[in-house]
PyMOL Python script that loads the backbone (N, CA, C, O; Angstrom):
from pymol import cmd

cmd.read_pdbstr("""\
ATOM      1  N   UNK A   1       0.825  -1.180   0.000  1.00  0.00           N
ATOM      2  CA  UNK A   1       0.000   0.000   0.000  1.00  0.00           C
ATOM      3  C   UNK A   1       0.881   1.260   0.000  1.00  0.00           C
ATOM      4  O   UNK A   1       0.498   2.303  -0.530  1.00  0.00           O
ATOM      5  N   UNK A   2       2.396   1.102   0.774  1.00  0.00           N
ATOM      6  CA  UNK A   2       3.008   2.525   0.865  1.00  0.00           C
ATOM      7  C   UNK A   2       3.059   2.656  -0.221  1.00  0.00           C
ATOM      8  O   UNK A   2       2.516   3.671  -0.656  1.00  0.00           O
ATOM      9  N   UNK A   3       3.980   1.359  -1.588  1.00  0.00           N
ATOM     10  CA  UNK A   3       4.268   1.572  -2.369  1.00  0.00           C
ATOM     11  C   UNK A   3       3.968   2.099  -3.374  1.00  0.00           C
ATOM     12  O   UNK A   3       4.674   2.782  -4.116  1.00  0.00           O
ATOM     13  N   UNK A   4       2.152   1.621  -3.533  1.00  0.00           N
ATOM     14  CA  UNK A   4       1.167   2.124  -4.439  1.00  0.00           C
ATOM     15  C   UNK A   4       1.084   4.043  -4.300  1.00  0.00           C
ATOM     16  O   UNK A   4       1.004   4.880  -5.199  1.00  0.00           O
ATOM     17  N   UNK A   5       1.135   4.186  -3.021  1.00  0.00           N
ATOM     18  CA  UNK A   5       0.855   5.764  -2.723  1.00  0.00           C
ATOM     19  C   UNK A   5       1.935   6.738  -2.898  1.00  0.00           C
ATOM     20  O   UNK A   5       1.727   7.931  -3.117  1.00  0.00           O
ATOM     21  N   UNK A   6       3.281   6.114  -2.780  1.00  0.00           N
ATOM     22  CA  UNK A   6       4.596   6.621  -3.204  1.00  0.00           C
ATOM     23  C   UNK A   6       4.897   6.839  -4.725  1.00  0.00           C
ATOM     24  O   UNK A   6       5.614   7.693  -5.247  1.00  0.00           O
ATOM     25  N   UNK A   7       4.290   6.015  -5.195  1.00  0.00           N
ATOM     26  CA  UNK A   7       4.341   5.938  -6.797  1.00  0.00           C
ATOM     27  C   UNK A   7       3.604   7.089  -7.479  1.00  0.00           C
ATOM     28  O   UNK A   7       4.157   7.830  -8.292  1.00  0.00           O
ATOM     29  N   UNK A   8       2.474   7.187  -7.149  1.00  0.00           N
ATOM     30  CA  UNK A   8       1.388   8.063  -7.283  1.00  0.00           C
ATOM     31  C   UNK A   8       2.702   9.072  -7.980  1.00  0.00           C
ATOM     32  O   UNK A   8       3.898   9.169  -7.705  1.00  0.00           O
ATOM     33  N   UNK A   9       1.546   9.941  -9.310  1.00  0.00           N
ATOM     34  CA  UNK A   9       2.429  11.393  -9.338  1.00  0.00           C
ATOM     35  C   UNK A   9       2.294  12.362  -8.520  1.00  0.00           C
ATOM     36  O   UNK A   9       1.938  11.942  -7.419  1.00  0.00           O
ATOM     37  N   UNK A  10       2.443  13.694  -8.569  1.00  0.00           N
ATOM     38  CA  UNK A  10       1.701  14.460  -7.307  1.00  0.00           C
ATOM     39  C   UNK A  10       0.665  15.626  -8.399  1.00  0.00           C
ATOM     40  O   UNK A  10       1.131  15.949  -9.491  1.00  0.00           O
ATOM     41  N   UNK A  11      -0.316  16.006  -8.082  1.00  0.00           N
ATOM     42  CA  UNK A  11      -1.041  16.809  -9.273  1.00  0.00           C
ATOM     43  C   UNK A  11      -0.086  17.712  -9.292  1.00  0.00           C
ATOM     44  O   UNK A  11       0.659  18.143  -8.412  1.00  0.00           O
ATOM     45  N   UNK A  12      -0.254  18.027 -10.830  1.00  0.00           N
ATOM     46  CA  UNK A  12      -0.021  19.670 -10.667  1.00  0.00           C
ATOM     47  C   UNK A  12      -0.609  20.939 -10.532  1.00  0.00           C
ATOM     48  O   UNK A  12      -1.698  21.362 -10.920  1.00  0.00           O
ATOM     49  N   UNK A  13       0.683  21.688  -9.656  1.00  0.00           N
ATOM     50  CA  UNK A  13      -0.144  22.848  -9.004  1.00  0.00           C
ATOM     51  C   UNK A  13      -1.242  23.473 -10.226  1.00  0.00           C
ATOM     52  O   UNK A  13      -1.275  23.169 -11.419  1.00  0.00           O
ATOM     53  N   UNK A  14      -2.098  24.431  -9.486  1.00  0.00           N
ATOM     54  CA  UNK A  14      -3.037  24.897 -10.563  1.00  0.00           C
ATOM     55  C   UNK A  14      -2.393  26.291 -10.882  1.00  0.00           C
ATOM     56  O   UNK A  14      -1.695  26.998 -10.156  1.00  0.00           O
ATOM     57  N   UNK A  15      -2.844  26.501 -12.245  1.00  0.00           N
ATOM     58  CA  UNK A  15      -2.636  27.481 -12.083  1.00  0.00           C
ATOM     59  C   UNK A  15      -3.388  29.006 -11.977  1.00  0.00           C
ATOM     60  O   UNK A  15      -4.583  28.857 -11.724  1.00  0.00           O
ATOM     61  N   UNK A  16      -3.100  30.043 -12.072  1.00  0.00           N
ATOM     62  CA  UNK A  16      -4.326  31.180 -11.864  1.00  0.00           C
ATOM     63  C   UNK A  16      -5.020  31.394 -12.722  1.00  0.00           C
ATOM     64  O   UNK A  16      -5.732  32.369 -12.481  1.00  0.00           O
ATOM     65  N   UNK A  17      -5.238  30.821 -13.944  1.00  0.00           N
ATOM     66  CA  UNK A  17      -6.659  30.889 -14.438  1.00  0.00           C
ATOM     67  C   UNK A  17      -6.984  29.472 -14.262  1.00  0.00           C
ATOM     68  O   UNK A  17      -7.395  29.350 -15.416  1.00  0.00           O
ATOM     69  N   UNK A  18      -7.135  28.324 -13.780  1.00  0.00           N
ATOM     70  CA  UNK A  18      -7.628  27.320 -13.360  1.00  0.00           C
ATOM     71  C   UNK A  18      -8.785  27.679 -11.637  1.00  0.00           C
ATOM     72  O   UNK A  18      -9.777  27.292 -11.020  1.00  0.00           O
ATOM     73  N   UNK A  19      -7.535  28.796 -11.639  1.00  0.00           N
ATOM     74  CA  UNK A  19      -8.498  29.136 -10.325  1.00  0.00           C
ATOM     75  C   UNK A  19      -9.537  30.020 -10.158  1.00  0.00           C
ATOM     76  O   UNK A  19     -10.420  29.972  -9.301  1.00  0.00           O
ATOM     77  N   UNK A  20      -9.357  30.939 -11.146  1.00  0.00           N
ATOM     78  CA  UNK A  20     -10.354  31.749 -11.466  1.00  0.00           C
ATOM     79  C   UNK A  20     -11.334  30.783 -12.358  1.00  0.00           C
ATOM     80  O   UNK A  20     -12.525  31.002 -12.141  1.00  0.00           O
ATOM     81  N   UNK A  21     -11.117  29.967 -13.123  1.00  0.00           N
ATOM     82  CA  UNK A  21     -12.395  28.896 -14.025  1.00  0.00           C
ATOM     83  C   UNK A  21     -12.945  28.641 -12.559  1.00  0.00           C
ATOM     84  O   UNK A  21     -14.099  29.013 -12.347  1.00  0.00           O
ATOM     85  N   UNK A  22     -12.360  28.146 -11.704  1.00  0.00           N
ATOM     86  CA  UNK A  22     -13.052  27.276 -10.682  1.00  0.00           C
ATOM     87  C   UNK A  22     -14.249  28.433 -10.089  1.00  0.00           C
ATOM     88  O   UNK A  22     -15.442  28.144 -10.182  1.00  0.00           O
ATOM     89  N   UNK A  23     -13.830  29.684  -9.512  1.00  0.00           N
ATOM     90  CA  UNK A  23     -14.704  30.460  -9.454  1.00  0.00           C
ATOM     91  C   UNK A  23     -15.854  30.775 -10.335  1.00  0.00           C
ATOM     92  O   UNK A  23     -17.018  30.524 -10.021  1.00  0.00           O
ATOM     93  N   UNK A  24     -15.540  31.261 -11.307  1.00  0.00           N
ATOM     94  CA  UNK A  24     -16.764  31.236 -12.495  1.00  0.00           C
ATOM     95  C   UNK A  24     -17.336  30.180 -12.235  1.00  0.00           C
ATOM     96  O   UNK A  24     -18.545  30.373 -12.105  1.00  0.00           O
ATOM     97  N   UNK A  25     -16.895  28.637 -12.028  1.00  0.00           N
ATOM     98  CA  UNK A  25     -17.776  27.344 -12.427  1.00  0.00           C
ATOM     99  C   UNK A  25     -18.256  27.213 -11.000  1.00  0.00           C
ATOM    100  O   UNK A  25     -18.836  26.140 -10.833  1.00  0.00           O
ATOM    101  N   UNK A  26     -18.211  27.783 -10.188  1.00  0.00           N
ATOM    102  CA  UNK A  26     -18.524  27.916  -8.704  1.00  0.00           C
ATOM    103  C   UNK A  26     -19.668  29.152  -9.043  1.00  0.00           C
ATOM    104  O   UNK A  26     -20.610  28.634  -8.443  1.00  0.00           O
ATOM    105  N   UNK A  27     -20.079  30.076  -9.440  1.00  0.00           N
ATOM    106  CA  UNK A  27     -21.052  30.597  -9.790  1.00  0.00           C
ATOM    107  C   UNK A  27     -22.176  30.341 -10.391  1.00  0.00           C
ATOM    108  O   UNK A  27     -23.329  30.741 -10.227  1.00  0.00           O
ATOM    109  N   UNK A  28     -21.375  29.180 -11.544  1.00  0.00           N
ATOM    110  CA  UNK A  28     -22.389  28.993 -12.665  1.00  0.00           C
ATOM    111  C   UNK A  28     -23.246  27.672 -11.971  1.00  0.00           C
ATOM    112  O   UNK A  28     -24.367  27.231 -12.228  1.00  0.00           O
ATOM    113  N   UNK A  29     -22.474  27.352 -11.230  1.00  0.00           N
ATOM    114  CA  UNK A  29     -22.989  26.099 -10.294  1.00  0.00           C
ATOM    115  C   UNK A  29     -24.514  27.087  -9.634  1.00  0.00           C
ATOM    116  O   UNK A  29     -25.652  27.046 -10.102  1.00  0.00           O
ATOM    117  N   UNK A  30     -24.114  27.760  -8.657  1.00  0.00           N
ATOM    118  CA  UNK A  30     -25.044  28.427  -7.925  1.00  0.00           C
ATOM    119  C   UNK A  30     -26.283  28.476  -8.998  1.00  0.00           C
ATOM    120  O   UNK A  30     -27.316  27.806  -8.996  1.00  0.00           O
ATOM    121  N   UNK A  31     -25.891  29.376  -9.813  1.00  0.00           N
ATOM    122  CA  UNK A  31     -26.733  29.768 -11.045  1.00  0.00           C
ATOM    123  C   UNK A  31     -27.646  28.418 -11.963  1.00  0.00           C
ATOM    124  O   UNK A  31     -28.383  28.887 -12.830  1.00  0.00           O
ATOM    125  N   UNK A  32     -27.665  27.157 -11.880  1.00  0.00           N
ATOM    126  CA  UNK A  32     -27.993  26.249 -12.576  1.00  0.00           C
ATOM    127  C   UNK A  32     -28.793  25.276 -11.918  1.00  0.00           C
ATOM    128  O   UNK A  32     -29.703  24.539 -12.298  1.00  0.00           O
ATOM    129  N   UNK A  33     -27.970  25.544 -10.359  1.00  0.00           N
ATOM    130  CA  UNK A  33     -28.964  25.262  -9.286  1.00  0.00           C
ATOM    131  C   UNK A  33     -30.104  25.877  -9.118  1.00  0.00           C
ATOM    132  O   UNK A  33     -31.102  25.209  -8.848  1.00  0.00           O
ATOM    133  N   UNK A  34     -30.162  26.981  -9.219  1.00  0.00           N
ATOM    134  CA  UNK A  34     -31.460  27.953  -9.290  1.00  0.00           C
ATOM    135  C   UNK A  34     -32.523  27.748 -10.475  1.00  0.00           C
ATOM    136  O   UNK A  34     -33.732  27.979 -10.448  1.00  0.00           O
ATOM    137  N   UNK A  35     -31.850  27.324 -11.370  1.00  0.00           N
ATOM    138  CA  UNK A  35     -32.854  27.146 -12.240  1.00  0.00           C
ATOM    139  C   UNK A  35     -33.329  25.661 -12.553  1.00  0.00           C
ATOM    140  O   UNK A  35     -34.259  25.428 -13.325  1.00  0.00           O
ATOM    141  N   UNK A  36     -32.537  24.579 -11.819  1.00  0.00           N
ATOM    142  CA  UNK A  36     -33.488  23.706 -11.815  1.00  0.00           C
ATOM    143  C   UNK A  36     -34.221  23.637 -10.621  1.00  0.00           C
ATOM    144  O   UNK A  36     -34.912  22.623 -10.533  1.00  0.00           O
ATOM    145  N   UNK A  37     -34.289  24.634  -9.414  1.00  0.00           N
ATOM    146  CA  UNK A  37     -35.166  24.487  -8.625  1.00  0.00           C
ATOM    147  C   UNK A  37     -36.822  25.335  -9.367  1.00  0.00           C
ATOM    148  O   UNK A  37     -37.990  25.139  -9.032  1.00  0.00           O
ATOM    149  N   UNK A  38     -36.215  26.332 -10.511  1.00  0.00           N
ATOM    150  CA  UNK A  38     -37.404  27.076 -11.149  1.00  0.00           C
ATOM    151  C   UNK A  38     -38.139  25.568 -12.286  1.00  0.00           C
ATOM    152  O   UNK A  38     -39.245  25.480 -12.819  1.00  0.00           O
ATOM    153  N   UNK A  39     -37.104  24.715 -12.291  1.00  0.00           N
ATOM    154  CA  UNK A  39     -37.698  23.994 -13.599  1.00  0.00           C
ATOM    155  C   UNK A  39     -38.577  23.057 -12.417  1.00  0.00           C
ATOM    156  O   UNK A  39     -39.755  22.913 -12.743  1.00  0.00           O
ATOM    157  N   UNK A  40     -38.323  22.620 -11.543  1.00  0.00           N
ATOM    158  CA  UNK A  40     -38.806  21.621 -10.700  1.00  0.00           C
ATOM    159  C   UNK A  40     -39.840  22.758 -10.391  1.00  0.00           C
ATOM    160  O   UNK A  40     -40.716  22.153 -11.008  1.00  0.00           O
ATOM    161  N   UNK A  41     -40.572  24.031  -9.912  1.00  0.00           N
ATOM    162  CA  UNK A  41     -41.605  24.356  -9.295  1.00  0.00           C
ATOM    163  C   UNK A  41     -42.637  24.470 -11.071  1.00  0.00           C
ATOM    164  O   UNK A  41     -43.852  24.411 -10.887  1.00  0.00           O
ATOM    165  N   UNK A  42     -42.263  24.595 -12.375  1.00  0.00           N
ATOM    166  CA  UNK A  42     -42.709  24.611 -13.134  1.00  0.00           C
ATOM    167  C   UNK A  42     -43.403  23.105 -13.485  1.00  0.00           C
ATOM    168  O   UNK A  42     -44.596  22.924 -13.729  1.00  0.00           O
ATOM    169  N   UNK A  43     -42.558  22.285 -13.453  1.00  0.00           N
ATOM    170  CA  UNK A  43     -42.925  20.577 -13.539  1.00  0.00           C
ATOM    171  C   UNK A  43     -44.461  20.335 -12.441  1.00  0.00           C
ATOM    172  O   UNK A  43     -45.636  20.111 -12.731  1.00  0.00           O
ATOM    173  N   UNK A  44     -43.712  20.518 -11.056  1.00  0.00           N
ATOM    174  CA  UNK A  44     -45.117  20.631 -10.322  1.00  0.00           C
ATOM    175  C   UNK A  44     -46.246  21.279 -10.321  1.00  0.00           C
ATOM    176  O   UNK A  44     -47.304  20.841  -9.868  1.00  0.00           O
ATOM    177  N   UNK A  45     -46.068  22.396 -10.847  1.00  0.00           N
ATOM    178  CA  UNK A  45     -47.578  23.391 -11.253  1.00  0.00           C
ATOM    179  C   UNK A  45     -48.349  22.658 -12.636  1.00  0.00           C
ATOM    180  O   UNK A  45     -49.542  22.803 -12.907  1.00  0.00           O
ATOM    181  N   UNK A  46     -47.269  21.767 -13.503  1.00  0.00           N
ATOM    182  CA  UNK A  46     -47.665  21.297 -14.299  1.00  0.00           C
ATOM    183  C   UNK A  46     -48.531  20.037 -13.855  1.00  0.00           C
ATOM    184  O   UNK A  46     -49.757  19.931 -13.858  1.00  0.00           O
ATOM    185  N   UNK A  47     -47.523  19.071 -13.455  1.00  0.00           N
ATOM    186  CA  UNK A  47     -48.456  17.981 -13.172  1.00  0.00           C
ATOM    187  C   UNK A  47     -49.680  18.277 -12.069  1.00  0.00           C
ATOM    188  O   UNK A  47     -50.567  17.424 -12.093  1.00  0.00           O
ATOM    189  N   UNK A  48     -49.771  18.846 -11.565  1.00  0.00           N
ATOM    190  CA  UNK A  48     -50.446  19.339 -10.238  1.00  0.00           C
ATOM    191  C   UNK A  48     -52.135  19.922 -10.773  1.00  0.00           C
ATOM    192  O   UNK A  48     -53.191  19.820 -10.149  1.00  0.00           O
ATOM    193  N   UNK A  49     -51.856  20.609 -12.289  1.00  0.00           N
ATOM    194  CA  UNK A  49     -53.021  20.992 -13.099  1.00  0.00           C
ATOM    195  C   UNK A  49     -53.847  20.110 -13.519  1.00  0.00           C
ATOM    196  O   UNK A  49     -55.023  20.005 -13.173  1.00  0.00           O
ATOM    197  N   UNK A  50     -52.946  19.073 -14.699  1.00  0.00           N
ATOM    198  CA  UNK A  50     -52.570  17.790 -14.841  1.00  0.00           C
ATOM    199  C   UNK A  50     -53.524  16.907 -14.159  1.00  0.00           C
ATOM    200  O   UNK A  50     -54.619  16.572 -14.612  1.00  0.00           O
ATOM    201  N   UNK A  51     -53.001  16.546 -12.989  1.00  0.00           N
ATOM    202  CA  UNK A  51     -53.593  15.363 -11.961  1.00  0.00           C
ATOM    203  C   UNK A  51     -55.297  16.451 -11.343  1.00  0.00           C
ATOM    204  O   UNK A  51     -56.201  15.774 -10.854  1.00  0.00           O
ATOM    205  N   UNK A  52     -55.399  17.193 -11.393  1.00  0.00           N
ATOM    206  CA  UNK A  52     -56.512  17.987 -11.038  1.00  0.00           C
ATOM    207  C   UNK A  52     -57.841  18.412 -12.437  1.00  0.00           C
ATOM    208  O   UNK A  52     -59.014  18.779 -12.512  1.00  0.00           O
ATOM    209  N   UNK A  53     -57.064  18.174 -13.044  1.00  0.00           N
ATOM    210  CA  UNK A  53     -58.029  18.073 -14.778  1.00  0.00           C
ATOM    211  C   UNK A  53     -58.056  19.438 -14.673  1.00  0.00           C
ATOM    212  O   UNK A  53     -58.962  19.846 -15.401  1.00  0.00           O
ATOM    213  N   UNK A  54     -57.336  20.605 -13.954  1.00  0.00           N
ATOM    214  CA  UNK A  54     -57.445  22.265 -14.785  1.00  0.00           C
ATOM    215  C   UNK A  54     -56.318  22.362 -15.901  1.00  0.00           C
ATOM    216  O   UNK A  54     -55.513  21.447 -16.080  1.00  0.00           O
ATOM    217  N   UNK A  55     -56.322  23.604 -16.677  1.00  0.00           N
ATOM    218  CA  UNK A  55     -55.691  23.619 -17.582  1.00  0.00           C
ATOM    219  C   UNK A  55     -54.447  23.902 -17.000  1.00  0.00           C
ATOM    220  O   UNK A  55     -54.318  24.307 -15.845  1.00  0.00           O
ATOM    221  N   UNK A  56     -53.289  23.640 -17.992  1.00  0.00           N
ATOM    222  CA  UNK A  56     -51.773  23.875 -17.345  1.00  0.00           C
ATOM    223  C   UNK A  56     -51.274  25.369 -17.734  1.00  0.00           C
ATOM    224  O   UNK A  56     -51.057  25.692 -18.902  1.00  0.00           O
ATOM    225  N   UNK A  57     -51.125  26.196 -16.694  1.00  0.00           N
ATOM    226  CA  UNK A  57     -50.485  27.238 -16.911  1.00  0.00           C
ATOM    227  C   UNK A  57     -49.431  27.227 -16.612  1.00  0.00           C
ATOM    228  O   UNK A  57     -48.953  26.764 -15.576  1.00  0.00           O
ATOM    229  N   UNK A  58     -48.799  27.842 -17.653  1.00  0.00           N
ATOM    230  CA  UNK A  58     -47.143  28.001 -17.121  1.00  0.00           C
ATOM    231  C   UNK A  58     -46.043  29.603 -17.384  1.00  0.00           C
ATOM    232  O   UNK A  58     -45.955  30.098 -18.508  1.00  0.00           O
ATOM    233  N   UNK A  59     -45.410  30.125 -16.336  1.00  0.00           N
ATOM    234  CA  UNK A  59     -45.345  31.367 -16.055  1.00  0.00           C
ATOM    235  C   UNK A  59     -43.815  31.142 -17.326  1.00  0.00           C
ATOM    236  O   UNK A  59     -42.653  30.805 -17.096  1.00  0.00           O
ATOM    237  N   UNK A  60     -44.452  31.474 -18.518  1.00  0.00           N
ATOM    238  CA  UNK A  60     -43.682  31.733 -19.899  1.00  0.00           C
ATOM    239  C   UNK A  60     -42.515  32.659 -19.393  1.00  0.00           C
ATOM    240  O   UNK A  60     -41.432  32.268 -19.828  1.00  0.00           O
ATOM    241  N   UNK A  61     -42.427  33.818 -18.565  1.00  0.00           N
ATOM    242  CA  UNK A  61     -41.445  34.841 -18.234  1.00  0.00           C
ATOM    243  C   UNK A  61     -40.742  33.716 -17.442  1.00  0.00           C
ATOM    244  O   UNK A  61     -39.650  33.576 -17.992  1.00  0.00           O
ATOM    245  N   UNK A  62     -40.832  32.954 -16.539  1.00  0.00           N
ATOM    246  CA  UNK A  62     -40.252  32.430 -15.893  1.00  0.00           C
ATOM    247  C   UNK A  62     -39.334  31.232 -16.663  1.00  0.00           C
ATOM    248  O   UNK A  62     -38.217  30.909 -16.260  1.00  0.00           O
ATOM    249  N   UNK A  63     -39.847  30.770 -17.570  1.00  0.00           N
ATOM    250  CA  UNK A  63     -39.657  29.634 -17.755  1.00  0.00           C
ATOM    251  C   UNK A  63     -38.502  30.102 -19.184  1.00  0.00           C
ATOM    252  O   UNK A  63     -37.462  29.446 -19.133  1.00  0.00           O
ATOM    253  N   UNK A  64     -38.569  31.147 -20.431  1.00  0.00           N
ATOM    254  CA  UNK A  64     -37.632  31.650 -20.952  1.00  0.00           C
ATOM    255  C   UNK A  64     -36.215  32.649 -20.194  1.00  0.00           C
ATOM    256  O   UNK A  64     -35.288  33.132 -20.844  1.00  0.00           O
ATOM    257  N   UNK A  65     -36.341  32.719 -19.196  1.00  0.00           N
ATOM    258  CA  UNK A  65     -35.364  33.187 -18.138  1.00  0.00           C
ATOM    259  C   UNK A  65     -34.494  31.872 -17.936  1.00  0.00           C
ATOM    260  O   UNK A  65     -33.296  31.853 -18.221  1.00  0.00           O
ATOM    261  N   UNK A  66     -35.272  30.620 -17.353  1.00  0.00           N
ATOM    262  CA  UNK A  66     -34.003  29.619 -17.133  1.00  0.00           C
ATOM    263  C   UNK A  66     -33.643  29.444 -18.217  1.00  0.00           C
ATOM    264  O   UNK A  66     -32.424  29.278 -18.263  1.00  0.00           O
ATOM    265  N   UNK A  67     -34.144  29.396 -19.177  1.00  0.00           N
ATOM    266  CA  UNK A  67     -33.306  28.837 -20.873  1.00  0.00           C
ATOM    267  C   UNK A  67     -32.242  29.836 -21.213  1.00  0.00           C
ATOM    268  O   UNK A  67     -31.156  29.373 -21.565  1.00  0.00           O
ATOM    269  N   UNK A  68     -32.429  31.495 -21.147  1.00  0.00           N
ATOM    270  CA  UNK A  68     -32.038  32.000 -21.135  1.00  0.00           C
ATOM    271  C   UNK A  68     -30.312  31.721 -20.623  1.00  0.00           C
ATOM    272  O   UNK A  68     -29.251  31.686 -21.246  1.00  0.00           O
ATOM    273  N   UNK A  69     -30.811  31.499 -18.690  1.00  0.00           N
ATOM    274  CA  UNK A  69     -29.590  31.210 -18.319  1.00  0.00           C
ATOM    275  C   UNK A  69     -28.651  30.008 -18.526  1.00  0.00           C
ATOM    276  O   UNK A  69     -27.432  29.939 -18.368  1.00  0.00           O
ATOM    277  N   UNK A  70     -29.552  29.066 -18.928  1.00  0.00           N
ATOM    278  CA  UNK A  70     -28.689  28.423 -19.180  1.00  0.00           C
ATOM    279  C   UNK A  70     -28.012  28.178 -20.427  1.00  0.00           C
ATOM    280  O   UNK A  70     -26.920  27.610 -20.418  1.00  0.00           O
ATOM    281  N   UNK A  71     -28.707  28.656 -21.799  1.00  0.00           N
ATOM    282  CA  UNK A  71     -27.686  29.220 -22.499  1.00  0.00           C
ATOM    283  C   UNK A  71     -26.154  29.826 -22.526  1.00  0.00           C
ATOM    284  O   UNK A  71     -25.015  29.606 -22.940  1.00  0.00           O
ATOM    285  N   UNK A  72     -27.030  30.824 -21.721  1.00  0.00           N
ATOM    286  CA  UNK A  72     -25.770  31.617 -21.348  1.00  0.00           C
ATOM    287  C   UNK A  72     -24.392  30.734 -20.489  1.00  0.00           C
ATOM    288  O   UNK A  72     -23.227  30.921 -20.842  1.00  0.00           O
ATOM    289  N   UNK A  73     -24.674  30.004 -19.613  1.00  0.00           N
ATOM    290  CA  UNK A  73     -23.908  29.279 -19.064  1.00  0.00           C
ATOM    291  C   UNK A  73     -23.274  28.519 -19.456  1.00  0.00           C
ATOM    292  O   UNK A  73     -22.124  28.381 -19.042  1.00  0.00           O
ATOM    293  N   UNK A  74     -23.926  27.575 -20.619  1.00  0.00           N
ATOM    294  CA  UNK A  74     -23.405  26.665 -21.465  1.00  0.00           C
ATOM    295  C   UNK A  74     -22.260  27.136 -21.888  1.00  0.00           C
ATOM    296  O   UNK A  74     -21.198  26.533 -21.737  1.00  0.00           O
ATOM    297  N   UNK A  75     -22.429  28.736 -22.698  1.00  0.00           N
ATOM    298  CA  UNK A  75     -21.636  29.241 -23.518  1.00  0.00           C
ATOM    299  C   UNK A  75     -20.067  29.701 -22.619  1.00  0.00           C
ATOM    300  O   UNK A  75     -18.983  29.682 -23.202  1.00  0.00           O
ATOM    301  N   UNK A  76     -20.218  30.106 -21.102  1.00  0.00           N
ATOM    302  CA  UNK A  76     -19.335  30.277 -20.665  1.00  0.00           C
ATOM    303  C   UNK A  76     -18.401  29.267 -19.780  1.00  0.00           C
ATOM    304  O   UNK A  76     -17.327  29.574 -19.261  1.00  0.00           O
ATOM    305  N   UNK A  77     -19.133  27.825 -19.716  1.00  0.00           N
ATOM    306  CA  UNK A  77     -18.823  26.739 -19.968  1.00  0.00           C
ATOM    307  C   UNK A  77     -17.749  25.873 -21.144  1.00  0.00           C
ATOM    308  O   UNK A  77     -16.932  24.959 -21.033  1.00  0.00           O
ATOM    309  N   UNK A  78     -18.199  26.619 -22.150  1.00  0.00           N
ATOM    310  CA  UNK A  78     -17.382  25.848 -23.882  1.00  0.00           C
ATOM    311  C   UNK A  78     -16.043  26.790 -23.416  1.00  0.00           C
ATOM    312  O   UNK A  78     -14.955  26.219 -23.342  1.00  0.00           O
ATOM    313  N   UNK A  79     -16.140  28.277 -23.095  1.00  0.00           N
ATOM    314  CA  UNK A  79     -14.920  28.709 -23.355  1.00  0.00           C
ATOM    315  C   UNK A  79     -13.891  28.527 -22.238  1.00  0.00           C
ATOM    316  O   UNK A  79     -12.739  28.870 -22.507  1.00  0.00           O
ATOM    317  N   UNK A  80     -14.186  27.957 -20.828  1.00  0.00           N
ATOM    318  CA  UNK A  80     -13.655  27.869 -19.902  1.00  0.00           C
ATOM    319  C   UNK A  80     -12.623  26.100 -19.978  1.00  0.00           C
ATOM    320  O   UNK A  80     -11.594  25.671 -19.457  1.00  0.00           O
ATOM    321  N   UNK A  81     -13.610  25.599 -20.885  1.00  0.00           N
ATOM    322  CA  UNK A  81     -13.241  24.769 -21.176  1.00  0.00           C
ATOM    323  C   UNK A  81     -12.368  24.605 -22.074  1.00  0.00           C
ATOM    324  O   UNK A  81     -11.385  23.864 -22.088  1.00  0.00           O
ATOM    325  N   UNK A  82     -12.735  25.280 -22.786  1.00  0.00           N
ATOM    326  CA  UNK A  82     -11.457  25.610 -24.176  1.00  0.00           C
ATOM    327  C   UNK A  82      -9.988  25.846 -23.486  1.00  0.00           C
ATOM    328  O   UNK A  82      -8.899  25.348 -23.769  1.00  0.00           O
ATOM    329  N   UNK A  83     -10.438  26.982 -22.274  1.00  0.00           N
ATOM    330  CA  UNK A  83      -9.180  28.122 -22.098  1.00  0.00           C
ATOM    331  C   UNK A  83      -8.138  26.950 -21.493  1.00  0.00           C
ATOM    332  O   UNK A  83      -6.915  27.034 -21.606  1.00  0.00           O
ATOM    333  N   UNK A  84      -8.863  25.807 -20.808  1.00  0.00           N
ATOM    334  CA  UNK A  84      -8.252  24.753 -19.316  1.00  0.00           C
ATOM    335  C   UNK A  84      -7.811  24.033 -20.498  1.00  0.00           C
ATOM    336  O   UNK A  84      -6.624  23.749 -20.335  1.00  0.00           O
ATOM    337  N   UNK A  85      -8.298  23.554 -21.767  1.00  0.00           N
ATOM    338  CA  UNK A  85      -7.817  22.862 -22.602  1.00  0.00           C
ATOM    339  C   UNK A  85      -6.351  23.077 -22.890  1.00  0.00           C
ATOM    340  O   UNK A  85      -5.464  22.238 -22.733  1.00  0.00           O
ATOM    341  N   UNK A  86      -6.222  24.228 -23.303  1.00  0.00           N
ATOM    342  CA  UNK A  86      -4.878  25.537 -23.417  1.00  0.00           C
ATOM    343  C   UNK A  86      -4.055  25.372 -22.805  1.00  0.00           C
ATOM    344  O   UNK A  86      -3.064  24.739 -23.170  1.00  0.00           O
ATOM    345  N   UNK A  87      -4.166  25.759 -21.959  1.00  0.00           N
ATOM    346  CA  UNK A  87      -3.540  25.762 -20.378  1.00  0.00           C
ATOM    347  C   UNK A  87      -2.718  24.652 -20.030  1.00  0.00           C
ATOM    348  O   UNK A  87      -1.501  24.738 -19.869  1.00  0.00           O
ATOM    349  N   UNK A  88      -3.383  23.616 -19.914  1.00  0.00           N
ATOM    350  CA  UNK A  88      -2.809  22.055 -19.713  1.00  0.00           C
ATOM    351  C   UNK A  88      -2.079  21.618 -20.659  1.00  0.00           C
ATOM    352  O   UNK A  88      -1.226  20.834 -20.242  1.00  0.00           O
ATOM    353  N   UNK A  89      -2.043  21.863 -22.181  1.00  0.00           N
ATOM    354  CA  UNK A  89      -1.082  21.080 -23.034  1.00  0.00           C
ATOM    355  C   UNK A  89       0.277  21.976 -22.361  1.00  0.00           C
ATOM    356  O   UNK A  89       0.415  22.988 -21.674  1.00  0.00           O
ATOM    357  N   UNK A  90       1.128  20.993 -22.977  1.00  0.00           N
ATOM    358  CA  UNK A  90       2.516  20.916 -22.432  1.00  0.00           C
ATOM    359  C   UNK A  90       3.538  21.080 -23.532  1.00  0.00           C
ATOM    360  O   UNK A  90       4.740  21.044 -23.268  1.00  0.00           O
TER     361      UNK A  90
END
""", "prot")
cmd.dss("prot")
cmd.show_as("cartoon", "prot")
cmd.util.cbc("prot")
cmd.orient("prot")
């Protein structure tokens, strides 16, 4: 077991835009969380109409806002990813 753990490489350090991605992706986290708690209260107003035989309303402002964000997130996602891509070749 020492041997296995001695062998090990050691990571490498990060560097400062790895740490700043981590922040951004530490935001976008917050941010994605929020909107699947908006997609989950939309799902339930849905089925909830649904299982009650009224018609399904659904708060359209609300619901092009999470798409919105998560668009947006996606997109700052591809380039963070790109940049760490960068970064790491050797």
């Amino acid at each position: 077991m020492r041997r296995a753990a001695l062998r090990r490489t050691m990571p490498r350090p990060l560097a400062a835009f790895d740490l700043k991605a981590y922040q951004v992706l530490c935001k976008i986290d917050t941010q994605l969380r929020i909107a699947g708690d908006n997609l989950n209260q939309i799902t339930k107003a849905c089925n909830s109409a649904v299982a009650l035989g009224e018609p399904v309303v659904v708060n359209t402002g609300l619901l092009e806002s999470v798409q919105q964000l998560i668009r947006e997130n996606g997109k700052a996602i591809k380039t963070i990813v790109a940049n760490l891509a960068k970064s790491t070749v050797q």
